[in-house]
C-alpha positions in Angstrom: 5.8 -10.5 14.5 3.9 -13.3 16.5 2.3 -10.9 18.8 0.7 -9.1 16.7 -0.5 -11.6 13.7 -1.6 -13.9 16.4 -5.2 -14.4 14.1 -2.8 -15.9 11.0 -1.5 -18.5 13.6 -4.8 -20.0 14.8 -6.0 -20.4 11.5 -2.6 -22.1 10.5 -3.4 -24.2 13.3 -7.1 -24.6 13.7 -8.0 -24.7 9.9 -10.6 -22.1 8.2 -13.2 -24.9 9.5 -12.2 -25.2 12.8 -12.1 -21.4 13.3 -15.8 -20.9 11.7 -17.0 -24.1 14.1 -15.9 -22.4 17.2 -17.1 -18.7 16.0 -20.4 -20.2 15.4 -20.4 -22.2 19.1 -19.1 -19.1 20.6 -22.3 -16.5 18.8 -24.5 -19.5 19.5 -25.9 -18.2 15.4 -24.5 -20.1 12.4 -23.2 -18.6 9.5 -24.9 -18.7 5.9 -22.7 -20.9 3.7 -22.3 -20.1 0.3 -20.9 -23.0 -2.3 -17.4 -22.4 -3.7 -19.3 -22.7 -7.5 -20.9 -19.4 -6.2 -18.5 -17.4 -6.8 -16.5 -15.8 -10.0 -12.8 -16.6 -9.9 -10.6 -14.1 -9.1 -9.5 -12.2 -12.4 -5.4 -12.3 -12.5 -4.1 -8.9 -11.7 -1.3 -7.0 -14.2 0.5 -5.3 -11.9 2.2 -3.2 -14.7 -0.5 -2.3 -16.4 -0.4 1.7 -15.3 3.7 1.7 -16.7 3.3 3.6 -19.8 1.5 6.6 -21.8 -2.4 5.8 -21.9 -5.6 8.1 -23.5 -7.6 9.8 -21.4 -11.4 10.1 -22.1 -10.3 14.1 -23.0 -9.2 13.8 -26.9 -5.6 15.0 -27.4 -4.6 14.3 -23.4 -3.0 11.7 -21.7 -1.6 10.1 -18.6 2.0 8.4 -18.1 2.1 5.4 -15.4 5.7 5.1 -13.9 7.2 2.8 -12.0 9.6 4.1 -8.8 12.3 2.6 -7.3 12.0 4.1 -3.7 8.8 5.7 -4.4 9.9 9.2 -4.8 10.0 11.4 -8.0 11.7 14.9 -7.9 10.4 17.8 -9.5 12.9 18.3 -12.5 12.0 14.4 -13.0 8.6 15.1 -13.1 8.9 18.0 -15.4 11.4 16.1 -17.7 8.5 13.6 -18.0 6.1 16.2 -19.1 8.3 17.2 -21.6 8.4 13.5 -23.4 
């Protein structure tokens, strides 16, 4: 929706640049830059990495990661899980 992203457009049409520049002009304050070698690179996310049976810190207890279609889990589901 247009109306209410209208931030995503400017950018797409100002630049990131552009947008900073006329911040700045506009608080009459520049910002602190910070080079690009500054920061750590984004580690890549596994998105499935809770799916399964995993340890707790408790010896002899676990957790079980699921995945849901629709996001809803009855209770005889969740007890049949229990049972596994």
């Amino acid at each position: 929706n247009r109306n209410k992203a209208r931030l995503k457009y400017v950018l797409d049409a100002m630049g990131h640049d552009g947008f900073l520049k006329l911040v700045e002009e506009r608080l009459k304050t520049p910002f602190a830059r910070v080079p690009e070698e500054a920061f750590a690179p984004r580690p890549v996310a596994d998105r499935m990495a809770h799916v399964g049976v995993h340890k707790q810190k408790q010896d002899g207890l676990n957790w079980i990661g699921v995945s849901l279609t629709l996001g809803k889990i009855s209770c005889n589901q969740m007890r049949g899980l229990a049972k596994v």
